[in-house]
N, C-alpha and C positions, 0 to 999 in steps of 0.2 A: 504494500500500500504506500502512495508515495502521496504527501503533501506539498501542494500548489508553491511550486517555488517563486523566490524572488522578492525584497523588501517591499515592494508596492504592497503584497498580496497579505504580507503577516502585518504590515501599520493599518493598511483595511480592518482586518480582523480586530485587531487589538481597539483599533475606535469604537468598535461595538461593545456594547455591553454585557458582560459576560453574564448578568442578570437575567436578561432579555435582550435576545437577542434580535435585533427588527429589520434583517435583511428582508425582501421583499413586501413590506409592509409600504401603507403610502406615508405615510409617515416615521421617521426615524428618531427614537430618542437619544440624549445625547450620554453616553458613557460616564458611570459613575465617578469614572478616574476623569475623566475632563473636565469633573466639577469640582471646586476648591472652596469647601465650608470653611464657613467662620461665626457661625449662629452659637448659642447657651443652649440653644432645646437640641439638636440633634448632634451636634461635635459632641459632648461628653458621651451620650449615648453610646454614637461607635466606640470615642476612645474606650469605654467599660468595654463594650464588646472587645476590642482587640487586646487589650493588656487584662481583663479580668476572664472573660466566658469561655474565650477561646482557649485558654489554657486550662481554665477548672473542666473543662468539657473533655480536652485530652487526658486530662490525669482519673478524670470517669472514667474513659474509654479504658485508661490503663487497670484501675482498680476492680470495672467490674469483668475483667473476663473479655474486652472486644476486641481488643490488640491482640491476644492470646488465641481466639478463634481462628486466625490466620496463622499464627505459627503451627496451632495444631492442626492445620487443613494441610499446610506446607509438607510437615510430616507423618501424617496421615494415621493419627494418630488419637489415643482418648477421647475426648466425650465432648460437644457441645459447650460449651459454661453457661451462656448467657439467656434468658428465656424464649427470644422470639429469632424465627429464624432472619428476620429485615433489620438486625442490629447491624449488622456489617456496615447499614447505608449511614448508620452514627456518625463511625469516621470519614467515612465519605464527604458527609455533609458540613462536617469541620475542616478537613481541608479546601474544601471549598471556599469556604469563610475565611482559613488563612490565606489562601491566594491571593481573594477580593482585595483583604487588608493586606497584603505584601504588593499588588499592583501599586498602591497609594503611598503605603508605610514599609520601605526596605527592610527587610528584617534578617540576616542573618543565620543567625539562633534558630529562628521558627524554623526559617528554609531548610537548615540541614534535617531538625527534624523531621519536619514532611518528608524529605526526600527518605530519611530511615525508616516512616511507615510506609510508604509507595515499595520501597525494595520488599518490607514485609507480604502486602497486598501481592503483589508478583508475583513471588514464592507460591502464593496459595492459589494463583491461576492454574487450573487443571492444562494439559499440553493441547486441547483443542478451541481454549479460550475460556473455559465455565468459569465463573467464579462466580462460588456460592457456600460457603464453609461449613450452614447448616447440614449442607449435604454431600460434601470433600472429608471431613474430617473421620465417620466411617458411614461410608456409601451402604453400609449392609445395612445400617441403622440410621437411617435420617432422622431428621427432625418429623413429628409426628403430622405436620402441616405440610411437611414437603410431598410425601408419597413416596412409592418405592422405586421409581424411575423420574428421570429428569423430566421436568413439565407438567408429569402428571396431574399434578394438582394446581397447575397457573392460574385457572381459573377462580381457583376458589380459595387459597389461602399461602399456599407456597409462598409469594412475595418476589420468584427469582427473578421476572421483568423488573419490578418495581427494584431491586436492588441491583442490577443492570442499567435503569434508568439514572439512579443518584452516582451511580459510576461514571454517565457518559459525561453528568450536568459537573461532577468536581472536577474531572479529567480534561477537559475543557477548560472551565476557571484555570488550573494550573496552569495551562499550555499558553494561553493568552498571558497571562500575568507573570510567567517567568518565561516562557521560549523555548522551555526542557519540555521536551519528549517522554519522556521515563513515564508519568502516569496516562500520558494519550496513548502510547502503543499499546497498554495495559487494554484501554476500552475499545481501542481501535479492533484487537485479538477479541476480545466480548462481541464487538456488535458485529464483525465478520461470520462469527458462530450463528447469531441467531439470524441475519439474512440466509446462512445455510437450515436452518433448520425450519422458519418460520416463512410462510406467504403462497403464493396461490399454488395447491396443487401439493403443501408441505401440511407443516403443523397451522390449525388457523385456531390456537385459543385464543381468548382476549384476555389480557391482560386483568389480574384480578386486582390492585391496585395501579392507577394509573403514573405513571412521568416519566416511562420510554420513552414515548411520543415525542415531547420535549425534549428530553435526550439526545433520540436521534436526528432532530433537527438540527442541535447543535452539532452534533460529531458532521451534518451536513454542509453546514456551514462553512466548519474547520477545511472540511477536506473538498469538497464539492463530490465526494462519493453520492452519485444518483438514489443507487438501490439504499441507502441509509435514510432518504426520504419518504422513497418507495414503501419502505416497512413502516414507517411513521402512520402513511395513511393506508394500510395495509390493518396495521389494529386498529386504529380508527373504524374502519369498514368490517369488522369481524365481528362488532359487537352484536348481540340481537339475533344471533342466526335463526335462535328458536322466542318467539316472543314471549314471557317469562314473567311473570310479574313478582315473582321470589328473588329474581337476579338482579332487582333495583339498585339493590342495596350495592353492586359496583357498575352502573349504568349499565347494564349488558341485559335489560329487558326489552330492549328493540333497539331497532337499527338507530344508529346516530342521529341519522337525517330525519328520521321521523319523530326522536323524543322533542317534547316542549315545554315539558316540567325541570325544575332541579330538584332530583330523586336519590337518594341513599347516601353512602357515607360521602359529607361534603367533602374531605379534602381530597378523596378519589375524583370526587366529581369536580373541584377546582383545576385539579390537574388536565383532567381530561378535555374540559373547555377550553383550557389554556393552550395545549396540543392541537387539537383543532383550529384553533386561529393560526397557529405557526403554520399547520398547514395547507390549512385555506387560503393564508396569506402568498404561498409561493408556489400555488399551483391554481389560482383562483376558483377555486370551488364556490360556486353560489350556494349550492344546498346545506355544504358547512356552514357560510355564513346566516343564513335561512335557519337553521337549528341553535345555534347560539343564541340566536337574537333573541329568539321567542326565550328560551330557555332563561337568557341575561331579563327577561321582563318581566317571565314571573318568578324570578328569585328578589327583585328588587322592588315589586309591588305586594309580596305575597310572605314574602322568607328572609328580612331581612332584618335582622336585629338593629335597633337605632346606636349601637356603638360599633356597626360592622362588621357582626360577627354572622357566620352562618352554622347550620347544624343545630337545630333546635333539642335535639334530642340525645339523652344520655344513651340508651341502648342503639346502638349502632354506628356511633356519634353521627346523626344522619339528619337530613331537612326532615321536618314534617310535613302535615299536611298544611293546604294552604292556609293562612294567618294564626297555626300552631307555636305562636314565638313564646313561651312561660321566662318568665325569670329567675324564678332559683333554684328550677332544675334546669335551666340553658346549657348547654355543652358548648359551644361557641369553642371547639378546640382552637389553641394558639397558632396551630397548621392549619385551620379552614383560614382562620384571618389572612395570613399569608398567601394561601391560594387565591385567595378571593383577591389581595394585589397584584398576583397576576397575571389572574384573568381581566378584571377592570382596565387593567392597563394595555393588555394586549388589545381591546374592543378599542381604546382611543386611539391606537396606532392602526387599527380597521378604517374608523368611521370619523375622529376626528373632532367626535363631540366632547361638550364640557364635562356632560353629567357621568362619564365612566370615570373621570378622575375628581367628581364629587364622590362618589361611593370609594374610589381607592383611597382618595384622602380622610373619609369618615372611618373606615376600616384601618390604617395604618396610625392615625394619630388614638388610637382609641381600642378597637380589638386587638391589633398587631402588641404594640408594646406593655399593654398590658400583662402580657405572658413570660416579662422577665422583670426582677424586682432591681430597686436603686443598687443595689450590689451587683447586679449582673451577675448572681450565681447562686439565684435561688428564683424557682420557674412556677408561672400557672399552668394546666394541661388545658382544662377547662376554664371558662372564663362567663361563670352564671350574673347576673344582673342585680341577683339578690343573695346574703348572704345569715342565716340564721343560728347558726353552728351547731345546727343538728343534722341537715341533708347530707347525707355521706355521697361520696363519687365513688367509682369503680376502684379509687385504691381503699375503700372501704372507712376512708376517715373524713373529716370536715377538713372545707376548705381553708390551704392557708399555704404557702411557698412553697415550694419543696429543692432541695439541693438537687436531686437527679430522681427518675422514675425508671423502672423498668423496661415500661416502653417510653422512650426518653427522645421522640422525635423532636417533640416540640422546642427544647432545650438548641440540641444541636441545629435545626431551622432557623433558627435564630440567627444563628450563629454563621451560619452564609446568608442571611435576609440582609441585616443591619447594616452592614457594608457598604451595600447596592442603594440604601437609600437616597443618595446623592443623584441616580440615575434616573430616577423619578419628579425630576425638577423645571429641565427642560426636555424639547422637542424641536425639530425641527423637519418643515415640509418645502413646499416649493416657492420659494423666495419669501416663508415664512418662519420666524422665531416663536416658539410656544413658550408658556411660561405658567406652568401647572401647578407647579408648590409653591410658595412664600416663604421661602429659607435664605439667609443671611448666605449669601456665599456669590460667586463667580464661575462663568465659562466663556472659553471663545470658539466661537462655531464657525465655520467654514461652509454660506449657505451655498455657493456657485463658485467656479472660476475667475471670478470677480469679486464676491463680496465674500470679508470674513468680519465678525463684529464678535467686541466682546459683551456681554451682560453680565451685570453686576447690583446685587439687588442688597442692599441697607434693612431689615426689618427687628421685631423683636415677636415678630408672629411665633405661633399662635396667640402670647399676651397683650397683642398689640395688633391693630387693623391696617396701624400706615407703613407704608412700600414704596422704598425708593428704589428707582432703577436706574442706573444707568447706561446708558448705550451708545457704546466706544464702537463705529468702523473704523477698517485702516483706512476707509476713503470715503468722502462723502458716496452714498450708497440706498438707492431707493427696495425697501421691501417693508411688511408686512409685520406689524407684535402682535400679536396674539398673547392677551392677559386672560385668562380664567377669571370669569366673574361665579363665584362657588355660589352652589345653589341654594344654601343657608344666609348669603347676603341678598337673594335676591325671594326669599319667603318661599324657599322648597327644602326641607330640609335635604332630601332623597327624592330623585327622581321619578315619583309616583306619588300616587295620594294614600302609601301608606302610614305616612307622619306628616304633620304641620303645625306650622306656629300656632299658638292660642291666639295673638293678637299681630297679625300682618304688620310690615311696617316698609313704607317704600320712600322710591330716594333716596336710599343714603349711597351709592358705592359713587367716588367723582375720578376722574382721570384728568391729570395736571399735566400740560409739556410743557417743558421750561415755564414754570408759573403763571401758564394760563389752560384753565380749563375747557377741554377740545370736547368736542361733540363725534363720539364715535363710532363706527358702526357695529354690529354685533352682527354674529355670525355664528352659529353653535354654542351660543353659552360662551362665546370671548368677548372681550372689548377689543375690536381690531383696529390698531393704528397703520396707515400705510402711507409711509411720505418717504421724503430723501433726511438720511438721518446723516447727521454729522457729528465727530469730538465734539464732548459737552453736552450733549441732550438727556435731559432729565426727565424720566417721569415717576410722577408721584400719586400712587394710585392710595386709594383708601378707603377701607373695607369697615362696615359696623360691626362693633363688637359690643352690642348692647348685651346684656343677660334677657335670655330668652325661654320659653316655656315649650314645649312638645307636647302635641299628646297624639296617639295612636289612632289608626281608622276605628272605628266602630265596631270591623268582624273581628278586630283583637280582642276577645273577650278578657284576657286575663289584663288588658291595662285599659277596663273603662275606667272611667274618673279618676285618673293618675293623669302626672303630667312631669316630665323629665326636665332636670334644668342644663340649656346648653348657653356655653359661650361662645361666640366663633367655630371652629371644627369642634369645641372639645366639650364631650359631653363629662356631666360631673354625678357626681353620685353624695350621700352621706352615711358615715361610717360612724360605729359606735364611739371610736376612742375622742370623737368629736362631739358627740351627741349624745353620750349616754345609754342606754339599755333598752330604752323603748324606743326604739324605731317605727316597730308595726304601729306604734299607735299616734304616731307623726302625723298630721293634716297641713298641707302649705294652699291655704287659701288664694284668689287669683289674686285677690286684694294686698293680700303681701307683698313689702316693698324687700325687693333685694338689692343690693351694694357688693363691688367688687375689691380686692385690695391687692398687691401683688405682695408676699412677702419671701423674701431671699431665701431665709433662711430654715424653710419651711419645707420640706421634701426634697429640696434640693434647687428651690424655686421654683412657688405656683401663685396664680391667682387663684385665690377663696375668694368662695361669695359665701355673704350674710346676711342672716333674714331674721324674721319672727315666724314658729311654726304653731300649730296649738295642737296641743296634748288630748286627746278623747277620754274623758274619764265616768265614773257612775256618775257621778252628780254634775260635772260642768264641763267646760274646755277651758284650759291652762293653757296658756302662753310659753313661749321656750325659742330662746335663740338656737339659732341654727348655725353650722359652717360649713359646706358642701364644698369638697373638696374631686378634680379630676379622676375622672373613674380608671384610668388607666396606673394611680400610681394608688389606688388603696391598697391595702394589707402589707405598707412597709414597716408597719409600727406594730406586727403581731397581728394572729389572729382575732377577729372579730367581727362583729355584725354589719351589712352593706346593705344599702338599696339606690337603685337608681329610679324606679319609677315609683311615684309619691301622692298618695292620694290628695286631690285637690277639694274633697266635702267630705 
């Protein structure tokens, strides 16, 4: 197998984002490494990710038996250690994560050690490319999910796609982010194997958990190997053969093209949508985009948690039925939030609209990080709305951090997500600049042969609505900004009428160029400016960040006469160690007046809001101040009681 020679070919690649990657998309986002933060809310973030998770994550790996699975696969030898046979994708998914942060932050130290787990991983490649250690280590005796022969069980619990797919997706980050070969030849031998084994006329399971797809897109990308596409939409089109309505639960109860629900375990189904766009996108498939679409409308009218989580349900961690959202049995696993970024994100590089990066931005500032605590090494799996400390979850105890889990994906997820989120900022189209997130940082994009500009954005967002931009060409240079006007400044919170403000309020968002307020056009949910820009042009856009009320459609039965309080993106919640012991019997009338305050020193810096709530008791209602604090950073201060959605009578 030989790789596209010549430095054009590898500085192409490497411009792309090893997150997502948007070659044939109409739109390109810009590479996480081409953006240079400088913001309080997301630079610490990473930096905890890189100097704290990344390495408590390796020395998990080390402690519980993951590193070990592969030496004894190598020598083929004693017993499994670790519970599930999809642990292998742990390290996977942490190398990944070091890459990202070594593309950015040179590192050394990390690098040799990666390269000493990659020699590991090798080793335990079977000589026709398997690698799967659940069932290398003794073949006589697999793992009890695998079955007694290779594939057997794909469909239904094995994982050995799914641990081939987190293969091709770190194997890739590597390859881009250092130039070394050593873990692409690794997957490159993998995914050779399953084009021999898998596609028409071979083996045709579908994949029981999905992110081959995406995998193989990338390893497509890397190499321009065809047939690695080929197989991408090869499982795509396998699913459904028999229509099924047992086999929801990993999408494979009908054909792709005909589902129009989001059905069974969401982050399998994140994945798979996300798959689907990559390959829709490079081989234009209408019918794929035709299944998403419906699919992307009623997840988002129907199944969408208001902090952007999906998977309503603890048994299966799976969507429910339509407006099944509960809050304190929510599952909202920490990996659906993450899929759900990047699918949302794949659909805006589709179609170009605002409201897919309204939902990726509701879901990242809010379901995503909520699944790792201010230490960066103590994790949620689930991530319920309500918290009473009696509802046990599947590790059989109440909710509250935990250092590592058994099945510990969400951990390691994490830990290649965080990275990337620089990549999620800007865009860029045909002689147009996107400008999707409000984060304090810089990039210069190269939109044509002609024009390269840089942008450069001043904010204190989320605690703050005003956004400066500046927009530096090397030459005076006519095209197109595209600012995101979020669909919570403009009285939506989410793109349907599954959530809405209590009391509308309009007018507020203004667009300033060089200090004066332009009239502009809109176009998908942007504000689009199109002139000839030159050194020195400033705009200053500016979003309301009033304290706001939500309350749910009507077919939500479990939150009639509740109403959620959001600021800007960030929805907030109130926790016992703020409020005392009776939560359930909280009431925040509409008449209540709430006040915002930012304080430094307070989770690591938040804006609280404060209110007056009243107490429900036998004989009266009592009065009681409030502090409701962002729901993404509750349970730093220990276990205890949480509610996001608040009865209003």
């Amino acid at each position: 197998m030989k790789i596209k020679n010549g430095l054009f070919f590898l500085s192409f690649v490497a411009s792309i984002s090893p997150a997502q990657t948007t070659v044939g998309y109409a739109i390109q986002g810009i590479s996480f490494n081409r953006v240079t933060i400088t913001d309080q809310f997301w630079l610490p973030k990473i930096e905890t990710n890189r100097t704290v998770t990344i390495p408590a994550s390796f020395k998990k790996c080390e402690e519980t038996g993951r590193v070990e699975n592969f030496v004894l696969a190598a020598e083929k030898r004693g017993k499994f250690l670790t519970t599930f046979p999809f642990d292998d994708t742990d390290i996977y998914k942490i190398i990944e994560g070091a890459s990202y942060s070594m593309s950015v932050h040179p590192d050394p130290k990390l690098d040799r050690y990666v390269d000493s787990l990659i020699n590991i991983v090798g080793k335990a490649q079977e000589p026709d490319g398997y690698l799967y250690t659940a069932g290398t280590i003794d073949p006589l005796h697999p793992h009890d999910w695998a079955g007694k022969d290779r594939w057997v069980n794909e469909s239904q619990m094995s994982h050995e796609l799914y641990n081939s797919g987190h293969l091709f997706e770190a194997a890739s980050a590597h390859y881009l982010a250092t130039g070394k070969r050593n873990f692409l030849d690794i997957a490159l031998k993998n995914a050779d194997l399953l084009t021999q084994v898998f596609g028409p006329g071979k083996r045709n399971d579908a994949p029981g958990h999905e992110i081959v797809e995406m995998g193989l897109v990338k390893l497509y990308h890397i190499t321009g190997v065809k047939r690695y596409l080929d197989l991408a939409g090869f499982f795509i089109d396998c699913r459904g053969k028999v229509n099924d309505s047992k086999k929801a639960y990993s999408q494979d109860h009908k054909p792709v093209i005909q589902q129009d629900e989001a059905v069974g375990h969401a982050v399998r189904a994140g994945y798979l949508y996300s798959g689907v766009a990559d390959v829709a996108a490079l081989t234009d498939n209408a019918e794929y985009l035709s299944a998403i679409d419906k699919i992307w409308d009623n997840m988002v009218s129907k199944k969408l948690y208001i902090t952007g989580g999906i998977g309503s349900r603890h048994q299966g961690e799976a969507f429910g039925d339509n407006y099944e959202l509960p809050n304190l049995t929510a599952y909202n696993e920490t990996c659906a939030a993450i899929a759900n970024v990047y699918w949302n994100y794949r659909m805006f590089l589709l179609h170009g609209e605002s409201k897919y990066i309204d939902v990726l931005e509701r879901s990242l500032y809010n379901g995503v990080i909520s699944g790792v605590g201010l230490d960066g090494k103590t994790f949620f799996y689930p991530n319920p709305l309500e918290c009473d400390l009696h509802y046990k979850f599947n590790s059989g105890e109440t909710l509250t951090r935990q250092p590592w889990f058994d099945c510990s994906c969400c951990p390691t997820n994490l830990c290649r997500f965080l990275p990337s989120v620089p990549g999620y900022i800007y865009a860029q189209g045909h002689n147009k600049v996107y400008v999707n997130l409000f984060v304090q940082s810089s990039s210069t994009i190269q939109l044509n042969k002609e024009v390269v500009v840089t942008i450069a954005q001043e904010t204190q967002y989320p605690w703050d609505g005003k956004v400066k931009i500046s927009v530096i060409p090397e030459k005076t240079s006519q095209f197109a900004l595209y600012l995101r006007i979020p669909g919570w400044a403009d009285n939506q919170p989410v793109p349907s009428d599954l959530y809405s403000f209590v009391n509308p309020e309009m007018g507020s968002v203004s667009v300033i160029v060089n200090g004066e307020v332009v009239r502009y056009k809109s176009d998908k949910g942007y504000a689009v400016i199109d002139r000839k820009w030159k050194r020195g042009d400033v705009v200053n856009f500016v979003l309301p960040m009033s304290i706001r009320r939500v309350e749910a459609n009507k077919n939500v039965a479990e939150n009639s006469g509740k109403v959620v309080i959001e600021r800007g993106p960030i929805v907030y919640c109130l926790e016992g160690v703020d409020n005392g012991t009776q939560l359930n019997k909280l009431i925040l009338p509409d008449s209540s007046k709430l006040s915002e305050t930012f304080v430094p020193d307070m989770l690591g810096g938040v804006v609280k809001i404060s209110g007056e709530a009243l107490i429900t008791g036998e004989l009266a209602k009592q009065s009681q101040k409030i502090t409701a604090i962002p729901y993404f950073i509750w349970n730093n201060r220990g276990a205890d009681e949480m509610k996001v959605w608040i009865p209003r009578n």
